[in-house]
C-alpha positions as CSV (number, residue, x, y, z in Angstrom):
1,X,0.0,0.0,0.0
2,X,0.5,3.7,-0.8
3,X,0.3,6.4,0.9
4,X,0.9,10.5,0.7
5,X,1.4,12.1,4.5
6,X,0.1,15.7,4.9
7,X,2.1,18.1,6.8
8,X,0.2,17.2,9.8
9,X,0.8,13.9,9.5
10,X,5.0,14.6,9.9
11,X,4.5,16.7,12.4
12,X,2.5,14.7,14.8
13,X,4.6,11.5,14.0
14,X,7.9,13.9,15.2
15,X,6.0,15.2,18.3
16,X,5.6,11.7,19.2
17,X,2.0,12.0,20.1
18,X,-1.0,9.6,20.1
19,X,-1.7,10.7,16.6
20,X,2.5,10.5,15.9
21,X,2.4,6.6,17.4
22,X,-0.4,6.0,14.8
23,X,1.9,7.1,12.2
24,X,4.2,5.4,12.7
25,X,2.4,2.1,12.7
26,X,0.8,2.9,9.6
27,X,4.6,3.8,7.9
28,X,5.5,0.6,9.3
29,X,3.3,-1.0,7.2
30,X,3.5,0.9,4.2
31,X,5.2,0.3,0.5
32,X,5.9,3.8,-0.8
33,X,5.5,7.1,1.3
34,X,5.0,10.3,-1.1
35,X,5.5,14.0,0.5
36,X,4.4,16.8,-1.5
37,X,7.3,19.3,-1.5
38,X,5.0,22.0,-0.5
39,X,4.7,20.2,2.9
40,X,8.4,20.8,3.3
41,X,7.9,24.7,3.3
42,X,4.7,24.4,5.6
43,X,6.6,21.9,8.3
44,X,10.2,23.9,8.0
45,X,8.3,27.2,8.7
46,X,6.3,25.9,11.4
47,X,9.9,25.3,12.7
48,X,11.1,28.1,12.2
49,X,8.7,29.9,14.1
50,X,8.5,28.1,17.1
51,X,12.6,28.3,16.6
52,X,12.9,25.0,16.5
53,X,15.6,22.7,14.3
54,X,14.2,21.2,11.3
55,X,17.4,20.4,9.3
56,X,17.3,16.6,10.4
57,X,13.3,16.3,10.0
58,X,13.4,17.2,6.4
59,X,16.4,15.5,5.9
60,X,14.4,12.2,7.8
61,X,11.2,12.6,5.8
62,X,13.6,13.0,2.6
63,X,15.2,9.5,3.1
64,X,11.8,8.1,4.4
65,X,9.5,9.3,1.4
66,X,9.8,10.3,-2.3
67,X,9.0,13.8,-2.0
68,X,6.7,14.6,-5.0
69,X,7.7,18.2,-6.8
70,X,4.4,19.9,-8.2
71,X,4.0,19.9,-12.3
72,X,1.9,21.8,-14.4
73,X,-0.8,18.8,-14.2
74,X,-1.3,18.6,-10.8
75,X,-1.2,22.3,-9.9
76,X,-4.4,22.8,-12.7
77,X,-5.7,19.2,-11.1
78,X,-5.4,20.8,-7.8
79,X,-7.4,23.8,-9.0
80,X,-10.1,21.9,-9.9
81,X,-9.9,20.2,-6.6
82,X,-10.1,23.5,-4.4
83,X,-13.0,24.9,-6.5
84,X,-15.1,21.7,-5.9
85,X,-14.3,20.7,-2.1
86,X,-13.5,24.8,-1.0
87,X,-10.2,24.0,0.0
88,X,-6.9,26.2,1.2
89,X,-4.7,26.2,-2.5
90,X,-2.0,23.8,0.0
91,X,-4.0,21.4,0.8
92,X,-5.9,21.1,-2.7
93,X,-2.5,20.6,-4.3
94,X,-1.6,18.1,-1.3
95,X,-4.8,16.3,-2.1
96,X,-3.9,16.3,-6.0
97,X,-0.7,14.6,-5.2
98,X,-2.3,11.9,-3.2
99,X,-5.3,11.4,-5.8
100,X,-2.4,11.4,-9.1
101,X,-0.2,8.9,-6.9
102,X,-3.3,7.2,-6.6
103,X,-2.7,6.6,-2.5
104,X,-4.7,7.4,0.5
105,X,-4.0,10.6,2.3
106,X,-2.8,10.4,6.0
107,X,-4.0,13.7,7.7
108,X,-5.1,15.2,10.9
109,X,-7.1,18.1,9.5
110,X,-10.0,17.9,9.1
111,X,-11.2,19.8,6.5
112,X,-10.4,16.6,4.0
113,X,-13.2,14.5,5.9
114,X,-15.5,13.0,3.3
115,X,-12.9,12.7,0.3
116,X,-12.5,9.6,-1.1
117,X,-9.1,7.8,-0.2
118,X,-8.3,9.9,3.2
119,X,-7.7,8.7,6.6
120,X,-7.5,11.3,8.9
121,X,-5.8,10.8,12.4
């Protein structure tokens, strides 16, 4: 099995929370891990403004997922996802990238809840 991890996803799994543990089975268990680069930018500013490192997390989910660079396809994919589920432009390109890897999207926000082939924490 497949599966794309949200920002949320990474950072619950390195706060080692309930949510994190849950993770961390489910990566266990998992074939292929895709990470939209745009994640990188939301998780590596989150960092940075609680001052917090983030050099070896990136580097971590780097060697632990193929991080997925956004194309022309998915960004006007990801349009027509935001204009039909209302979503913030990140996550509708987050959602893209899960839907073109054809994988379920791990998640703690809820705003995805009721899109097919998400499983939020």
């Amino acid at each position: 099995m497949t599966a794309t991890f949200d920002s949320s996803a990474w950072v619950e799994y390195f706060a080692g929370s309930e949510k994190g543990r849950v993770v961390k089975e489910i990566m266990d268990g998992l074939e292929t891990i895709f990470t939209p680069s745009i994640c990188l930018m939301e998780i590596k500013n989150k960092y940075l403004r609680e001052k917090r490192k983030f050099k070896s997390r990136i580097d971590f989910i780097c060697i632990k997922s193929q991080v997925v660079d956004i194309n022309k396809e998915t960004a006007l994919e990801a349009a027509e996802i935001k204009n039909r589920h209302n979503l913030y432009s990140v996550d509708a390109i987050v959602y893209a990238v899960s839907q073109r890897k054809k994988s379920v999207l791990l998640t703690g926000d809820y705003h995805f809840k009721g899109l097919k082939n998400v499983k939020i924490l």
